[in-house]
Phi, psi and omega in degrees: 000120153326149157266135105328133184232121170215165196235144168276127154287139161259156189304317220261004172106324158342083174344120172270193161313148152228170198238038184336121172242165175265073171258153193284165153314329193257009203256153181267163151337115146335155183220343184224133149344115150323315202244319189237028167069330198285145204284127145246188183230155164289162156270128185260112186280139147278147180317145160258114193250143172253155171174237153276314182261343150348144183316296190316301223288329166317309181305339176265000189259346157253018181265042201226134161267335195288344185287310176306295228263331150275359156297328174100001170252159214241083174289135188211138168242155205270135171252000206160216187271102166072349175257160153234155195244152167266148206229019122205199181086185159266166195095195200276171193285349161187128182246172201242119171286352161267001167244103161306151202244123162267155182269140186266162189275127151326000000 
């Protein structure tokens, strides 16, 4: 069964609480609140389809730094106001958005 994500209306128009259910496909929209009555709507959700190129399945497959860094790629994270640090790859060990960063000569 799907979950249905659904929002309370409000007078002023405003995004209400929203909600989540478990329903069949065959089942009609809620039109009412399970609990407190107030007229809600459904949400129209984008799909979640898995596969090879998917949110998830991209997050295990590059989120490894011993991968990135024997791939040869140079992973960096924000650590504060404008610096970052690095957390795998070559280079320096933290740059900076008030320093531009040059490649050193080989």
């Amino acid at each position: 069964m799907p979950i249905y994500v659904y929002e309370v209306i409000t007078e002023g128009g405003q995004p209400g609480e929203r909600f989540e259910l478990y329903q069949s496909m065959a089942d009609d929209a809620l039109t009412k609140h399970p609990e407190s009555g107030l007229p809600v709507r459904r949400v129209i959700q984008p799909p979640n389809i898995g596969g090879r190129w998917s949110d998830g399945a991209m997050s295990r497959s590059v989120a490894d730094d011993k991968k990135l860094d024997r791939l040869g790629f140079t992973k960096y994270v924000k650590a504060g106001d404008g610096h970052y640090e690095k957390r795998a790859g070559q280079g320096p060990d933290v740059i900076s958005a008030d320093k531009p960063f040059t490649m050193p000569d080989d």
